[in-house]
C-alpha positions as CSV (number, residue, x, y, z in Angstrom):
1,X,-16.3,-30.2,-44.7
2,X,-16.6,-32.0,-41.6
3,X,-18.2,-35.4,-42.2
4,X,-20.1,-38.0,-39.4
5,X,-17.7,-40.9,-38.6
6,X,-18.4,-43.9,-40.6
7,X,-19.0,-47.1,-38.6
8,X,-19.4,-50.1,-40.3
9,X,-22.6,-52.0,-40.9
10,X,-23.1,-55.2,-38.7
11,X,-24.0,-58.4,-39.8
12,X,-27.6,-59.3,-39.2
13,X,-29.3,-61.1,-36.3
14,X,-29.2,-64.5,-36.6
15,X,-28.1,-66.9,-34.1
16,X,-23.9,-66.9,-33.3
17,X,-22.2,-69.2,-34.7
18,X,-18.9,-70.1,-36.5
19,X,-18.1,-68.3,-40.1
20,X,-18.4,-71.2,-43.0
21,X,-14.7,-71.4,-43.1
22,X,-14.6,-72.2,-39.1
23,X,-11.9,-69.3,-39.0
24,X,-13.6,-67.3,-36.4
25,X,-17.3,-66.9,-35.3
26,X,-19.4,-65.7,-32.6
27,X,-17.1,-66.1,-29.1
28,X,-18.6,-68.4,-26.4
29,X,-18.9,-66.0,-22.9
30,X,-20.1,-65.2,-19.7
31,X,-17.9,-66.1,-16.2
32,X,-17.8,-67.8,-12.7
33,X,-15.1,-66.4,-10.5
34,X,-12.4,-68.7,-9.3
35,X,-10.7,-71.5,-10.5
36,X,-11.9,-75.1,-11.6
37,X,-10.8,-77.6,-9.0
38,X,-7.5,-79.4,-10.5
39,X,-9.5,-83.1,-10.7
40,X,-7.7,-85.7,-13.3
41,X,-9.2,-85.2,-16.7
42,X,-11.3,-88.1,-17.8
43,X,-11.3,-90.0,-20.8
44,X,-13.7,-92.1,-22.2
45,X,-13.3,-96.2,-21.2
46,X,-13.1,-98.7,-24.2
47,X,-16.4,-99.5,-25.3
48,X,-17.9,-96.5,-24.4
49,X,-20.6,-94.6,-26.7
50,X,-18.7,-92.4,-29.2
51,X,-21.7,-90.1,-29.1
52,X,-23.5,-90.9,-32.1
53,X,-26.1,-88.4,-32.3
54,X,-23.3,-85.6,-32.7
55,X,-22.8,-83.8,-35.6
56,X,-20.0,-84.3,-38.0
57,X,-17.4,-81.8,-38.9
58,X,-18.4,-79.0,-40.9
59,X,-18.0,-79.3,-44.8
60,X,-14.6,-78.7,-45.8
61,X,-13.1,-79.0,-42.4
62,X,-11.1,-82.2,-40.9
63,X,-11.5,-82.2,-37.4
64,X,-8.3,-84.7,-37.5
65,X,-6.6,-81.0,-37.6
66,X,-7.6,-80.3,-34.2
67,X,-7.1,-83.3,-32.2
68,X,-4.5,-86.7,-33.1
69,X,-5.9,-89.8,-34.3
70,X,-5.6,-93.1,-32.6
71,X,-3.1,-95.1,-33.7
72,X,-4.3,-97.4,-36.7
73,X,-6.0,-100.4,-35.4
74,X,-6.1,-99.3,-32.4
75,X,-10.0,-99.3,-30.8
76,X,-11.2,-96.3,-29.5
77,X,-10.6,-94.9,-26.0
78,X,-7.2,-98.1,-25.9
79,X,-4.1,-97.3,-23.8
80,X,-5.8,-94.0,-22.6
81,X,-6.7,-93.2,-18.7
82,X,-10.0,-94.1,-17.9
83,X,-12.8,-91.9,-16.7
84,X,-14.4,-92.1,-13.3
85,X,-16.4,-94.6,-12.4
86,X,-19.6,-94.7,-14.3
87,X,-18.6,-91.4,-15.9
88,X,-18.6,-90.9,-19.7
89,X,-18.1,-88.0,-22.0
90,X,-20.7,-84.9,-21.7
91,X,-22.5,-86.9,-18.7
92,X,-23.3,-84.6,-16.1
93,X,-21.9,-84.4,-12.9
94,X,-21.5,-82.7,-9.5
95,X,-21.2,-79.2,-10.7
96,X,-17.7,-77.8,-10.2
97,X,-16.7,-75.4,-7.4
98,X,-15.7,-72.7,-9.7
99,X,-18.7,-72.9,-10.9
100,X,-21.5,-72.9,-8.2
101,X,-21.6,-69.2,-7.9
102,X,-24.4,-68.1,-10.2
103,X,-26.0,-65.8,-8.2
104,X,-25.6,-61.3,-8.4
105,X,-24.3,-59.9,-11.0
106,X,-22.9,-62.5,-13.1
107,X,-23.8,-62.9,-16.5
108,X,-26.5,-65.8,-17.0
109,X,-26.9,-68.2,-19.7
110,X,-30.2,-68.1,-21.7
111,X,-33.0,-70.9,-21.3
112,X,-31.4,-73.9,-23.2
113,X,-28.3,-72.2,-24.2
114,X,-24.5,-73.4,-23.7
115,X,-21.5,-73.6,-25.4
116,X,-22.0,-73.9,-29.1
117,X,-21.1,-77.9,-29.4
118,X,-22.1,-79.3,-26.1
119,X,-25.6,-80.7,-26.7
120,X,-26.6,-83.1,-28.8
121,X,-26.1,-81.3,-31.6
122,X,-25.1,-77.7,-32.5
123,X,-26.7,-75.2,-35.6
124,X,-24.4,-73.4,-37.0
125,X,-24.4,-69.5,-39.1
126,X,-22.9,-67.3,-40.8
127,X,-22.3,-63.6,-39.8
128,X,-19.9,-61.1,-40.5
129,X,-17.5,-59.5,-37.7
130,X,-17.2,-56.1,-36.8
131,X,-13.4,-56.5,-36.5
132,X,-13.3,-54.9,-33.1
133,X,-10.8,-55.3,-30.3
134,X,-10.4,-54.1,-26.8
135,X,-7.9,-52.8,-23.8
136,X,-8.8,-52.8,-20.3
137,X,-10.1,-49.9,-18.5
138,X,-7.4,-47.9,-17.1
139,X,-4.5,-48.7,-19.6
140,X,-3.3,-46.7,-22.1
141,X,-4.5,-47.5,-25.7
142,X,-3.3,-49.5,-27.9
143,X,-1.5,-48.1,-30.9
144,X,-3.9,-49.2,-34.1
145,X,-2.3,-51.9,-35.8
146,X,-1.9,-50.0,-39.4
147,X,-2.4,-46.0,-40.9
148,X,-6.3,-45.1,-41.9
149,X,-5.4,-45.1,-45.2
150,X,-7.2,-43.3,-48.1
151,X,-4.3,-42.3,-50.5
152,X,-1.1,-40.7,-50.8
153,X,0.2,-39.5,-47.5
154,X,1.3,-36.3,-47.9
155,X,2.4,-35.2,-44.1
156,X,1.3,-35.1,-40.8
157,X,0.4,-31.3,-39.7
158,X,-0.6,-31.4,-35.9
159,X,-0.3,-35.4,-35.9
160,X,-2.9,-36.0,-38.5
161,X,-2.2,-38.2,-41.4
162,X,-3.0,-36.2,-44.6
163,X,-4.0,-38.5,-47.9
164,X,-4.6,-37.2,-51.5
165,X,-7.2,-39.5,-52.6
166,X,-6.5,-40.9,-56.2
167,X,-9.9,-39.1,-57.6
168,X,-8.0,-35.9,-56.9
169,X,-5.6,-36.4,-60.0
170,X,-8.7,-36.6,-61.8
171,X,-10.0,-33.5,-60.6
172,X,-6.8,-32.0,-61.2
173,X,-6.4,-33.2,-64.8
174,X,-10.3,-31.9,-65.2
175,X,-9.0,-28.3,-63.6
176,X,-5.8,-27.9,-65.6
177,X,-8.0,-28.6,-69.1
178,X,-10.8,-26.1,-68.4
179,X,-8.6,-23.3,-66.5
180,X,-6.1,-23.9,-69.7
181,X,-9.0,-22.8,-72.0
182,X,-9.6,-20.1,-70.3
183,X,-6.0,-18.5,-70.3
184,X,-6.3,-19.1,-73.7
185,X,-8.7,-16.8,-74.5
186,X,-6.9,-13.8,-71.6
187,X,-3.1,-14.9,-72.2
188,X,-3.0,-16.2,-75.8
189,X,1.1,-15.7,-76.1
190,X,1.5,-18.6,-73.6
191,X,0.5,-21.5,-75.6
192,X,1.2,-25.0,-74.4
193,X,2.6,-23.2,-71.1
194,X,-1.4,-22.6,-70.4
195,X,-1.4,-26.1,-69.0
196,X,1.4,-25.9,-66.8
197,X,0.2,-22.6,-65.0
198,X,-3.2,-24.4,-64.8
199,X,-1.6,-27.4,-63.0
200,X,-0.2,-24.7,-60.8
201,X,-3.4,-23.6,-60.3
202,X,-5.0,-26.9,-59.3
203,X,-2.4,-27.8,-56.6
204,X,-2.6,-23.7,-55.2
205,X,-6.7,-24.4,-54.8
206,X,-6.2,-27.7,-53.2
207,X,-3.4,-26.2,-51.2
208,X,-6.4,-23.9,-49.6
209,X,-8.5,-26.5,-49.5
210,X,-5.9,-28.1,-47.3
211,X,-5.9,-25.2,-45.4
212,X,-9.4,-24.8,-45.0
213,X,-9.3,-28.7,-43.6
214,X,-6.6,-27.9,-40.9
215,X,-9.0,-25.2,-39.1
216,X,-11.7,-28.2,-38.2
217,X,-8.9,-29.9,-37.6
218,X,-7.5,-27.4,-35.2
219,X,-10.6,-26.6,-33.6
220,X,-10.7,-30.1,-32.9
221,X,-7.8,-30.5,-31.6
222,X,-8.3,-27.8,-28.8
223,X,-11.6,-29.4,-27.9
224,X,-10.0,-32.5,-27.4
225,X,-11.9,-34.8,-30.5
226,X,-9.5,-36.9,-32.4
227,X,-8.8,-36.6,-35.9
228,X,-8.3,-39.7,-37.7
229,X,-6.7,-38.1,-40.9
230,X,-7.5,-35.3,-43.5
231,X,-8.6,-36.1,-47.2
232,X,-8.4,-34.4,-50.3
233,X,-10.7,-35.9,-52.8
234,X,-12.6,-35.3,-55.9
235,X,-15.1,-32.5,-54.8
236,X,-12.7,-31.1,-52.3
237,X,-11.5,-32.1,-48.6
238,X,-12.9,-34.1,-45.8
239,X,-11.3,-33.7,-42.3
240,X,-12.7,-37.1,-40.3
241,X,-13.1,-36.1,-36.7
242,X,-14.1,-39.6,-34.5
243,X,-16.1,-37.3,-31.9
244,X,-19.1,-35.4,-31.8
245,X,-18.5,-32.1,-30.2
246,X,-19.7,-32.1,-26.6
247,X,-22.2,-29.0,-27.1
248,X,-23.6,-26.7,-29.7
249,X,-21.5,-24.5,-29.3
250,X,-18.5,-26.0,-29.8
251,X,-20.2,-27.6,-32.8
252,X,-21.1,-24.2,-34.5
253,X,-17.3,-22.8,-33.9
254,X,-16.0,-26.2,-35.3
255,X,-17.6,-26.1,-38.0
256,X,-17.6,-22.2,-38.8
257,X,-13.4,-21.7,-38.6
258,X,-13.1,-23.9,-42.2
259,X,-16.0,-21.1,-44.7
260,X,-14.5,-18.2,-42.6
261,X,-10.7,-19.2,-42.8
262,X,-11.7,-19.6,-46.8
263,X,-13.2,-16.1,-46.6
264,X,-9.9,-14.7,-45.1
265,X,-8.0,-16.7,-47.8
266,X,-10.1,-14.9,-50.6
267,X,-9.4,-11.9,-48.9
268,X,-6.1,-11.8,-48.9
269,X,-5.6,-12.9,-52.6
270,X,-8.2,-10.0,-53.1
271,X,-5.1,-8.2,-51.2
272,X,-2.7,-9.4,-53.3
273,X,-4.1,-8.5,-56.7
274,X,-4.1,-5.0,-55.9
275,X,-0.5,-3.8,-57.0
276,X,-1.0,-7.0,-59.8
277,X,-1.2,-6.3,-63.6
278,X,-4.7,-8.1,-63.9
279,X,-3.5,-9.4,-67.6
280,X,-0.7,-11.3,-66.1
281,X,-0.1,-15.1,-65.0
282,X,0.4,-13.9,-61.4
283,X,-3.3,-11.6,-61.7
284,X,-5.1,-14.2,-63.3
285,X,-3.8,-16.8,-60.8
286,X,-4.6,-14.5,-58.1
287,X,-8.0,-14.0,-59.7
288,X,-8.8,-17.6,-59.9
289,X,-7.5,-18.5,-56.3
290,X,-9.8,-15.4,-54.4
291,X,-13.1,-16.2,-56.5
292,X,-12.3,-20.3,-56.2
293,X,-11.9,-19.4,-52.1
294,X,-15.4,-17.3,-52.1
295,X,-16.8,-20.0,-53.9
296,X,-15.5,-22.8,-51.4
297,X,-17.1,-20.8,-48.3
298,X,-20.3,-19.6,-50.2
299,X,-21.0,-23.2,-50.7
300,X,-20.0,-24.5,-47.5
301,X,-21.9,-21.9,-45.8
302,X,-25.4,-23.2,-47.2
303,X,-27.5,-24.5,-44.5
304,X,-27.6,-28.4,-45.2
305,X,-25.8,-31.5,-44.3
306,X,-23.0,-32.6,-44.8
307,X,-21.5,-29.0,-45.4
308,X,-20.3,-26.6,-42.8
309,X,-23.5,-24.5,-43.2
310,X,-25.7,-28.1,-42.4
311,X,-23.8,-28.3,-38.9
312,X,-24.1,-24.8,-38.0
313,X,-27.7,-25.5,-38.3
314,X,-28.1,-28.2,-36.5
315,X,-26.1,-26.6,-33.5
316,X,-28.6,-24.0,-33.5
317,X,-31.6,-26.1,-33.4
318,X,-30.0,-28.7,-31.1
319,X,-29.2,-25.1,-28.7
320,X,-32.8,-24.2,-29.0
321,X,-34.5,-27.8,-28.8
322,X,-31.9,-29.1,-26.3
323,X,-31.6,-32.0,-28.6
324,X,-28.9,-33.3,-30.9
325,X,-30.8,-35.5,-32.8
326,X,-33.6,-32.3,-33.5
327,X,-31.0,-30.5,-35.0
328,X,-29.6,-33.4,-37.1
329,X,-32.7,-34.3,-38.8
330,X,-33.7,-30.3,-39.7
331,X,-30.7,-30.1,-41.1
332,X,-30.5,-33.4,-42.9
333,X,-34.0,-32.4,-44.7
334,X,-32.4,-29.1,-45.6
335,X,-29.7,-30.6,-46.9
336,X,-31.9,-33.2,-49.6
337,X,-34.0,-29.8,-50.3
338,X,-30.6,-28.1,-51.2
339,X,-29.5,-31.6,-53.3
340,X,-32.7,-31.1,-55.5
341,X,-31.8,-27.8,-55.8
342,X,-28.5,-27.9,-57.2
343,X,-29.9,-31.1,-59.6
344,X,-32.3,-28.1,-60.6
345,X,-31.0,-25.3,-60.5
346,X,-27.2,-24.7,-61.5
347,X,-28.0,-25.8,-64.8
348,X,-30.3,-23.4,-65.6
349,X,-28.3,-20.6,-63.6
350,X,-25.6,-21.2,-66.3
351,X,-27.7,-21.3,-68.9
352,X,-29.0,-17.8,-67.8
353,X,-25.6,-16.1,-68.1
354,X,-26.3,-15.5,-64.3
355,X,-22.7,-17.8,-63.4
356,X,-20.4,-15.0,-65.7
357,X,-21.3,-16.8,-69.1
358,X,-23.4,-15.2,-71.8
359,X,-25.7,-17.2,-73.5
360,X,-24.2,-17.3,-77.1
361,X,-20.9,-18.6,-75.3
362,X,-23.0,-22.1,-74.0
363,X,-22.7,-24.8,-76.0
364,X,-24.6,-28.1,-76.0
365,X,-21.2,-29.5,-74.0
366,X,-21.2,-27.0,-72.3
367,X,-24.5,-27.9,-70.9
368,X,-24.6,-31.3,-70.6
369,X,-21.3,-30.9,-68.5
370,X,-23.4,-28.5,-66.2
371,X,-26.1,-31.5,-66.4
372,X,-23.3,-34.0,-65.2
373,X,-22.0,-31.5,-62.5
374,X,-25.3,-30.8,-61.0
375,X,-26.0,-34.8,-60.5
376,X,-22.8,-35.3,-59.2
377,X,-22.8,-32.7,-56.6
378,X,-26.6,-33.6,-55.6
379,X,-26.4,-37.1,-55.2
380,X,-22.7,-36.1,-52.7
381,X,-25.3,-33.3,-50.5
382,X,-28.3,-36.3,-50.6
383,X,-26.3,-39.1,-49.3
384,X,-24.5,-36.9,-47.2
385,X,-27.5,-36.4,-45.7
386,X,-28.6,-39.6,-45.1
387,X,-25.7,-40.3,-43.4
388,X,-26.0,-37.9,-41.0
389,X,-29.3,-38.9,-40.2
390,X,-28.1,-42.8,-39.8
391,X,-25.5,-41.8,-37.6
392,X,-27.5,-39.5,-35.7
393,X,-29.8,-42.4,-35.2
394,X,-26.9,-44.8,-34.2
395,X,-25.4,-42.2,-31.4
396,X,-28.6,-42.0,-29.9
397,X,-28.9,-46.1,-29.3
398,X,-25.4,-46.5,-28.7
399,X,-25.6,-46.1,-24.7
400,X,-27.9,-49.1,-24.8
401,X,-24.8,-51.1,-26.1
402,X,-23.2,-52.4,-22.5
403,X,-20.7,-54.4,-21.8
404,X,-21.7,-55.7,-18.6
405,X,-25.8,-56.8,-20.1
406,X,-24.1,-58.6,-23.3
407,X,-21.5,-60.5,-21.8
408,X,-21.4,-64.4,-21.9
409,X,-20.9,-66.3,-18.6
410,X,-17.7,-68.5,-18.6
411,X,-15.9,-71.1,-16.9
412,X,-12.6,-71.4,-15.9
413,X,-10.4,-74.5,-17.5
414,X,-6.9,-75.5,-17.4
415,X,-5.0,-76.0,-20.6
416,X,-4.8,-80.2,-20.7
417,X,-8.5,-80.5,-19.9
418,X,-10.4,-82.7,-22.5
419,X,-13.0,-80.9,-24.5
420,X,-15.7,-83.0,-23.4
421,X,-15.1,-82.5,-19.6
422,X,-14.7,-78.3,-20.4
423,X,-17.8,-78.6,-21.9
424,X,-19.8,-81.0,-19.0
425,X,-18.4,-78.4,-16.7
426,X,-20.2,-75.2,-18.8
427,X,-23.5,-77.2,-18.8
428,X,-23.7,-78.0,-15.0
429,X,-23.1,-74.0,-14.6
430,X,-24.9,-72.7,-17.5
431,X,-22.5,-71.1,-18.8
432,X,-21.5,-70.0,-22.8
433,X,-18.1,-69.4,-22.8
434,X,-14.1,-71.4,-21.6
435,X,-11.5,-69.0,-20.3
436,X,-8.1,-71.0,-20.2
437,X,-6.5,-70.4,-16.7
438,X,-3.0,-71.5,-15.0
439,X,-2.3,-73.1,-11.9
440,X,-3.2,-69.5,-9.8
441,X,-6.6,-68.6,-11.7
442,X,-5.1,-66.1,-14.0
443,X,-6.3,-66.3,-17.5
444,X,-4.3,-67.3,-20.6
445,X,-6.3,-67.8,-23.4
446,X,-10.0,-68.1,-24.7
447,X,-11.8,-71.3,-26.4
448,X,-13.0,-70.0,-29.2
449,X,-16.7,-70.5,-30.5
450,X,-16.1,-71.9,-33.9
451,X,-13.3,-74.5,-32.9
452,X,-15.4,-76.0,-30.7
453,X,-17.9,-76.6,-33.2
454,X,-15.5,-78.0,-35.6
455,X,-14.8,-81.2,-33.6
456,X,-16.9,-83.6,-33.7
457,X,-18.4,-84.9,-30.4
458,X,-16.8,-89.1,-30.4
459,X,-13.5,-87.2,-30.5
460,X,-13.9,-84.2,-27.8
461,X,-12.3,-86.5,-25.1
462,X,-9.1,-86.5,-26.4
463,X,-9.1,-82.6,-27.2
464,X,-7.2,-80.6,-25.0
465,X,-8.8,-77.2,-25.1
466,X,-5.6,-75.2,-24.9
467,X,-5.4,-76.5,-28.9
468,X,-9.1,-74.8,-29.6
469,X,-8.0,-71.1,-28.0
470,X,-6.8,-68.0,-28.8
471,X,-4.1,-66.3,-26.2
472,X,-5.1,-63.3,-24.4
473,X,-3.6,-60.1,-25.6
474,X,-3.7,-56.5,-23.7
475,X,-6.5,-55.4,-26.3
476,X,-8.4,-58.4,-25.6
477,X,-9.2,-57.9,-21.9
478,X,-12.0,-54.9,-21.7
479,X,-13.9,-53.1,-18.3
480,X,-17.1,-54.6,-17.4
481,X,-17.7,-51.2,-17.1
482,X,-17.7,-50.1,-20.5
483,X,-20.8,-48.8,-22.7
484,X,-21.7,-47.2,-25.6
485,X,-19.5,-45.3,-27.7
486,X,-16.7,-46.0,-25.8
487,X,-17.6,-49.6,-25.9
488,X,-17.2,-49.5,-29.7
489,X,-14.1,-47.4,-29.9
490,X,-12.5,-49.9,-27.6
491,X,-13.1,-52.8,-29.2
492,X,-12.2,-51.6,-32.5
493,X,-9.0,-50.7,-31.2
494,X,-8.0,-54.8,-31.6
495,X,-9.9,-56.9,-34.2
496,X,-10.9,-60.2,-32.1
497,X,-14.5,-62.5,-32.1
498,X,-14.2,-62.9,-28.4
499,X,-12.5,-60.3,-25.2
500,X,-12.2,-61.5,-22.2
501,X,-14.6,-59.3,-19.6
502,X,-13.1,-58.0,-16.5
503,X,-14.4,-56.1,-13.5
504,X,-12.2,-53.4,-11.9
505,X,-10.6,-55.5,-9.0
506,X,-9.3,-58.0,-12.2
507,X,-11.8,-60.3,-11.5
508,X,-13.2,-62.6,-14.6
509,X,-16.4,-61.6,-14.7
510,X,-17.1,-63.2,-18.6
511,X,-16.4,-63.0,-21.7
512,X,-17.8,-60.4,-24.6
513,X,-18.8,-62.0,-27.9
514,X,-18.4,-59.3,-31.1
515,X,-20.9,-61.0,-33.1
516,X,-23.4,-61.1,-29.4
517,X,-22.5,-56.7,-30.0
518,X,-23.4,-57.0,-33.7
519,X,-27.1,-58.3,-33.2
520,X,-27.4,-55.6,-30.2
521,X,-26.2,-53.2,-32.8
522,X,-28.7,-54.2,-35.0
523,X,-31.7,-54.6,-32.7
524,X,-30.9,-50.7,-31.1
525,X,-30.7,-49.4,-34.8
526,X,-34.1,-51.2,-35.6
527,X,-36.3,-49.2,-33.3
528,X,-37.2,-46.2,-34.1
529,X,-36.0,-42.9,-32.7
């Protein structure tokens, strides 16, 4: 079974602003091109207003952390360099070279918006990140930082992780006690060695489960969609492919090699029972493996979502509509008429004797394990099929998602400006965001959102901002240029609040806020399809 990527659920879309813990919030962006003109920094003259409208530090935090006390006694703004004439921290002021280009293409602040911090007061939020990360356009990925997880690795066929999922050695358990009972009754001489051929039995069905896995895999593979890893788990196997197929074609033959690959399998045991005493181990377990095969493909081959048969479907309509998401939501509504169904149905087929069992062999375990079955195996197809309907809807909004439309405008600092002056410098241009740069322009590091807010306004003067920002990594820089799916698969490549925005010449152009991608996230998925 081929299942729809998973993609977390963002946070909600309230204002940006730093988590309660003031690790990491919203990023501040946007950008100016060019480099801040290397004026002294000022400081604050003794006597000045410590800016006593400004809010305090957060609860919990001590903004002494950030930025080192004056010495005791000492009045504020003593022994330090003195500002400008008539300046004083967060006046405004000639607006900076670097930042009097605001025209084109740049990203603009919003009406009344700056950096978090650098009015009179700032409102802080909570939200929840999407742990993303980025590379720049044109490099080569960057290798994720740990495996997918999901289990027990078992190997690596074709490059892809495989993981036993602890719910299997439950399955296997259940398999080995109800196949025992059944050699019981055709091989009684074996006694306790029931179990252990039953065990055997358990890991030689998985085994073609497996194997039934690798063909999506493998058809994915040679149309060039990557597999994140392969799963076997309670009800069977799971092989995660990151990419929809590019065309239903492609999706019907991807998800038609796993039922027919488990039609050959149960063909060939068929094969193999031939010259096989049928009241022996190996024509039992040869039995067991070609029905359990034609069961696996019979199933998968029913014509709702999640399974194999759901996606075949859904090519088909989406080849006649011309449209994915057509296809998706037939087969998704197939797929919840199938789960009530199965709730219905196999219980009563069971009962009937139509499954291989006469009735005067059913017992009332016997049927309230059908019961539990049935419920089990519906409520897998049903939400199975709401998630292919929510992921459906999320691929269609997903090109709406731009790098370039949610970026933050910044401007350019050097590492031993005061806070305060950073911040007079984002107000003249309207900008959200501080890029730390060196001597030449070239970025080092970004201020990050929730440190700013963290210090409280009477001390920003004597804040350098190179002690509020995070250094810029390969994963953190990403193309102005990216959108969409791509976008998102960037990003999550390097978990980071803020990435510095890039056009293709190298240029600054801003800087890309995850929790500013969140609320877009969120806003795309509200409207309706």
């Amino acid at each position: 079974m081929i299942p729809e990527p998973s993609t977390g659920e963002p946070a909600g879309a309230t204002a940006p602003g730093p988590e309660a813990d003031g690790d990491a919030g919203a990023g501040s962006p946007g950008s100016t091109a060019g480099k801040p003109k290397g004026a002294a920094s000022p400081q604050p003259s003794t006597g000045e207003p410590a800016g006593a409208t400004a809010p305090g530090p957060r609860d919990g935090e001590d903004a002494r952390a950030a930025s080192p006390e004056p010495t005791a006694g000492e009045p504020a703004g003593a022994a330090k360099p003195e500002p400008a004439v008539g300046e004083h921290a967060g006046a405004t002021g000639p607006e900076p070279a670097a930042a009097q280009d605001a025209s084109g293409d740049r990203p603009e602040a919003k009406a009344g918006e700056g950096v978090p911090g650098a009015g009179s007061g700032s409102q802080s939020g909570e939200h929840r990140s999407l742990a993303h990360s980025g590379i720049a356009k044109g490099e080569p990925p960057q290798p994720r930082p740990k495996e997918p997880g999901g289990g027990l690795l078992m190997g690596r066929p074709f490059g892809v992780p495989v993981y036993v999922a602890p719910s299997w050695f439950l399955v296997a358990a259940l398999i080995t006690w109800v196949f025992g009972g059944q050699l019981d009754r055709v091989l009684p001489e074996l006694g306790a060695a029931r179990y252990l051929v039953s065990l055997f039995f358990a890991v030689a069905f998985y085994a073609s489960v497996l194997i039934h896995e690798l063909a999506h895999t493998v058809a994915a593979i040679r149309f060039k969609l990557p597999v994140r890893r392969i799963q076997l788990q309670f009800f069977g196997g799971v092989s995660e492919i990151e990419k929809e197929a590019e065309t239903p074609g492609r999706e019907f033959v991807l998800a038609f090699v796993g039922p027919l690959l488990s039609l050959v399998l149960a063909g060939l045991f068929y094969l193999a029972m031939k010259p096989v005493e049928p009241d022996t181990v190996p024509g039992v377990l040869l039995a067991g493996l070609m029905i359990s095969n034609l069961i696996v493909a019979i199933f998968n081959l029913l014509p709702g979502l999640p399974l194999d048969g759901g996606r075949m479907l859904r090519a088909v309509v989406w080849k006649i509509t011309g449209k994915p998401m057509s296809g998706t939501i037939a087969a998704a509504w197939v797929g919840r008429a199938l789960a009530l169904s199965v709730l219905i149905g196999l219980p009563l087929l069971n009962q009937s004797g139509a499954l291989g069992s006469g009735n005067e062999d059913i017992s009332g375990m016997d049927t309230v394990t059908d019961a539990l079955l049935a419920a089990i195996l519906a409520a897998i197809i049903w939400t199975g099929a709401g998630n292919s309907l929510r992921m459906a809807r999320l691929r269609e909004h997903l090109p709406e998602l731009r790098a370039r439309t949610l970026t933050r405008r910044a401007v350019p600092v050097e590492t031993d400006t005061p806070l305060s002056e950073a911040l007079r410098r984002a107000n003249a241009a309207g900008a959200r965001a501080l890029v730390i740069v060196d001597a030449d322009g070239n970025p080092l590091s970004l201020v990050r959102e929730a440190a700013i807010v963290g210090v409280p306004e009477h001390r920003r003067p004597w804040v350098a901002v190179s002690g509020l920002a995070q250094d810029l990594t390969d994963g953190m820089r990403v193309s102005a240029e990216l959108a969409g799916e791509e976008l998102l698969d960037t990003l999550r490549a390097t978990p980071a609040t803020e990435y510095l925005v890039v056009e293709e010449t190298g240029e600054i152009y801003g800087v890309l806020s995850a929790a500013d991608v969140e609320r877009a996230f969120v806003k795309a998925m509200a409207r309706p399809s």
